[in-house]
C-alpha positions in Angstrom: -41.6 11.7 24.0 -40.2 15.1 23.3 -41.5 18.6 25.0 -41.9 16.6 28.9 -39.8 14.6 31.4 -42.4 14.1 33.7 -46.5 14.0 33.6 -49.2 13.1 35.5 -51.6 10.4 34.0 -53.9 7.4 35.1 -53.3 3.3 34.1 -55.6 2.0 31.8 -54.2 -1.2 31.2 -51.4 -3.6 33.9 -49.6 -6.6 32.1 -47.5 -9.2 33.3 -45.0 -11.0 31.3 -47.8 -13.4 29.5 -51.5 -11.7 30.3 -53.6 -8.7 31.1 -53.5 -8.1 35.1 -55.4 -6.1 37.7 -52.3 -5.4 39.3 -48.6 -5.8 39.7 -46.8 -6.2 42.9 -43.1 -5.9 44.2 -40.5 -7.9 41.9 -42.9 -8.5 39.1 -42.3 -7.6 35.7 -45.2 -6.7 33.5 -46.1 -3.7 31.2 -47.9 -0.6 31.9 -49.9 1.3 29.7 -51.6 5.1 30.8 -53.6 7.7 29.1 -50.7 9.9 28.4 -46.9 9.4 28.7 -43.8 11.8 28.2 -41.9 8.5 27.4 -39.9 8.5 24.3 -40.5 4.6 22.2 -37.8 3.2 20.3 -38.0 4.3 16.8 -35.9 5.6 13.6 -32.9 4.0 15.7 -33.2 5.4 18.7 -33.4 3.8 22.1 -36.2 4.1 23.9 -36.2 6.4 27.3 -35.7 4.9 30.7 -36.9 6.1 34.3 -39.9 5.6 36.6 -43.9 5.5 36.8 -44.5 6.1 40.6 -47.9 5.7 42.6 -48.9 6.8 46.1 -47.6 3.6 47.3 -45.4 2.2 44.5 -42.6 2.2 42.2 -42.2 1.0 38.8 -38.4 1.1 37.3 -39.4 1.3 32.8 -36.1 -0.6 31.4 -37.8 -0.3 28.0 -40.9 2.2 26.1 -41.9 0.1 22.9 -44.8 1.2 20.3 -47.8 -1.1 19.6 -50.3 -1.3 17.3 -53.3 1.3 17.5 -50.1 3.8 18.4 -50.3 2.4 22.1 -47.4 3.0 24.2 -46.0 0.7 26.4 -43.5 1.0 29.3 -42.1 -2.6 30.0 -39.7 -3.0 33.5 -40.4 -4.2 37.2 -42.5 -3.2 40.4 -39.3 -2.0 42.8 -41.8 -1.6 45.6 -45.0 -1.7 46.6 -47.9 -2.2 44.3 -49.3 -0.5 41.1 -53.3 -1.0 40.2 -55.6 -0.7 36.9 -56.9 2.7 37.1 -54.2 4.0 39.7 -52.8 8.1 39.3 -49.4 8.1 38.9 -46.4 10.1 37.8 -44.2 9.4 35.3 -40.6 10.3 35.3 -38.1 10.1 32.2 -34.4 9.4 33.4 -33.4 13.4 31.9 -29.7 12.6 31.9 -30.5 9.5 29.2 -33.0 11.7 27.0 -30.1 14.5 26.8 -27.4 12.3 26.0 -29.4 10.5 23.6 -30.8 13.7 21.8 -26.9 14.8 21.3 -26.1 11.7 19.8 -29.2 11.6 17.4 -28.6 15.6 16.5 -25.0 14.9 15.7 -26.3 11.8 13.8 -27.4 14.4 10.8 -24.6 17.1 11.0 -22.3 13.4 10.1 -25.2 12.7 7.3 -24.5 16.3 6.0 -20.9 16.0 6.2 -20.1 12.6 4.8 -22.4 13.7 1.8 -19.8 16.9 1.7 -16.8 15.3 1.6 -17.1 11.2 -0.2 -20.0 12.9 -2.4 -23.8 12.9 -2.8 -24.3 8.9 -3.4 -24.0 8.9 0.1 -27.2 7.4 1.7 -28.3 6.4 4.8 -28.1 3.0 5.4 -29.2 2.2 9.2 -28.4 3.7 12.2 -28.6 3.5 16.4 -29.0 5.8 19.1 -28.1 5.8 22.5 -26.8 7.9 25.4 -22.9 6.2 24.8 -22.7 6.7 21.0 -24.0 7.0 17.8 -23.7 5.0 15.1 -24.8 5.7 11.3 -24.6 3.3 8.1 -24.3 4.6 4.8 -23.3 3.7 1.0 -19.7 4.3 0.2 -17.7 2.2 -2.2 -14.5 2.3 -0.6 -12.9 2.7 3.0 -12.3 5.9 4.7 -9.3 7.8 4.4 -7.5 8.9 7.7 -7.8 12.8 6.0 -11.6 11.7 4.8 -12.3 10.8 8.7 -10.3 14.4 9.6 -12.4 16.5 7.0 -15.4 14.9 8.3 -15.1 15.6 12.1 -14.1 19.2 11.2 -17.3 19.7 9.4 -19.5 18.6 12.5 -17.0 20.2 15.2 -17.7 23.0 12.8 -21.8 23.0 12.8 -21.7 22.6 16.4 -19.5 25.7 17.1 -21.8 27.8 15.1 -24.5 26.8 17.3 -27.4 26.7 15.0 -31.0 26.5 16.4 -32.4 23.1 15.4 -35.9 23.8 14.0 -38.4 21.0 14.2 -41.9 21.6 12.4 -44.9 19.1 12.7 -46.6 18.7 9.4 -48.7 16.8 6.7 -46.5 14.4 5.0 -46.8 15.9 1.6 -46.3 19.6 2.8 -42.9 17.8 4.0 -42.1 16.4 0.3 -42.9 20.0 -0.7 -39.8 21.7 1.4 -37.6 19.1 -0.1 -37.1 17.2 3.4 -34.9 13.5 3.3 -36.7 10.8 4.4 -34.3 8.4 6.7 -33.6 4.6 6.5 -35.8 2.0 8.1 -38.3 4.9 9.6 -42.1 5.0 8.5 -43.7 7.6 8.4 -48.1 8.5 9.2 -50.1 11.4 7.8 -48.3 13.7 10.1 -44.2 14.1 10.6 -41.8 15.7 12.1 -39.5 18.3 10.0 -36.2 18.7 11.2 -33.7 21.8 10.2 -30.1 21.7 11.0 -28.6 25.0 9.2 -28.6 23.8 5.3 -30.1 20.3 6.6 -33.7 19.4 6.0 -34.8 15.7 7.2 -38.0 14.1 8.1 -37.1 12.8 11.9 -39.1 11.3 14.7 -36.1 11.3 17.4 -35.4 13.4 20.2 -32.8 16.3 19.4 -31.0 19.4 21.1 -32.4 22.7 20.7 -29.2 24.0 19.0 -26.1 22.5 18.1 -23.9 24.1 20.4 -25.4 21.2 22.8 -23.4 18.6 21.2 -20.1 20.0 23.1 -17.5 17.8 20.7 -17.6 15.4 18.0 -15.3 12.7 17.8 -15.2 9.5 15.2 -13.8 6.1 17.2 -14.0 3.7 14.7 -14.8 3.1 10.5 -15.7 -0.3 9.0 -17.4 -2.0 6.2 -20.4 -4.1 7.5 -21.0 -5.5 3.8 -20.6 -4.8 0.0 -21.2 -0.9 -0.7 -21.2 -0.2 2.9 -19.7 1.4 5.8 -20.1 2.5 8.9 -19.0 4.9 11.0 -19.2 5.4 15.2 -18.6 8.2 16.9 -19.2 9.8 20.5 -20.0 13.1 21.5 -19.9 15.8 24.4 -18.1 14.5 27.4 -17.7 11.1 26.2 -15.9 12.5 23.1 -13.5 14.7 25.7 -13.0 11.2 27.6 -11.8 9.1 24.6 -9.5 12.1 23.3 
């Protein structure tokens, strides 16, 4: 789900919408499972990748990657053509404009968390979040709505980050080597033995999403809308690169 957008691996298991099947044929939709995928699975708010497990002679469009138990990964869509079989070779391709998108939106997603902490204070928290190639949008404790010179301070201090073009560092490491560094731990995410360190300049987060490999990706920052979703807290959505030039 991170270094590949496409891999070579072998089925081990076919399902259709309701049991385990030898096979799947044109127009039916089922689940896929292989040995090894490059496919990103919704988690810590972020959608899941899209694209396409191929075959010598068939095509399967993935709508949706979802995590099961054991840590199995499954790729749930439809056969387009043809037909795919237990045990089959087959390539697997992630939709690359949909993973870059979405790895802008997450990035920018903790140069907001860094700023809204700068500006309303440090009681900000996270308080859920979504990902996805159109926007982002993050959650968080505030005890009041934002001003129009709060919102102003706040895109400056992204649009800001992402000028400087600072490497984002991401680490893989124990989970108590993380704690050591001083690394935030994110709303609604849960976290194994092993996690994912990510640095943003001054930022330090334990993350499990797909991210750019410097700021200066991001292109543009812009904030479309701020609203309280219930007592103590807001929430904030924004867009980014080209879609962020669009709505200006």
């Amino acid at each position: 789900g991170y270094e590949h957008l496409t891999w070579e691996s072998d089925v081990t298991v076919l399902t259709t919408e309701t049991e385990i099947a030898d096979a799947l044929s044109e127009g039916e939709h089922g689940t896929v499972f292989v040995q090894e995928t490059p496919f990103y699975a919704t988690s810590g708010g972020q959608e899941a990748d899209t694209g396409y497990i191929r075959t010598a002679e068939g095509e399967f469009k993935v709508e949706d990657t979802v995590k099961l138990l054991g840590g199995k990964v499954g790729h749930v869509g439809v056969m387009t053509k043809g037909m795919i079989r237990s045990g089959d070779k087959v390539v697997l391709e992630v939709d690359a404009k949909k993973r870059a998108l979405s790895a802008r939106n997450h990035s920018a997603t903790h140069l907001l968390q860094k700023a809204l902490r700068t500006v309303l204070g440090s009681h900000v928290e996270q308080a859920g979040s979504s990902v996805n190639e159109d926007r982002l949008r993050f959650d968080f404790t505030h005890f009041s709505a934002m001003t129009e010179d709060e919102i102003t301070q706040v895109e400056k201090l992204v649009n800001e980050s992402i000028a400087k073009a600072y490497d984002v560092d991401i680490k893989n490491m124990p989970i108590e080597e993380a704690k050591k560094t001083g690394a935030q731990a994110l709303f609604g995410e849960k976290y194994g033995e092993k996690v994912r360190v990510l640095n943003i300049g001054s930022s330090c987060e334990l993350c499990g999403g797909t991210h750019v490999q410097r700021t200066g990706d991001i292109g543009m920052f812009k904030i479309i809308s701020e609203s309280g979703i219930s007592a103590g807290v807001r929430r904030v959505e924004a867009v980014t690169g080209m879609a962020a030039l669009h709505y200006a």
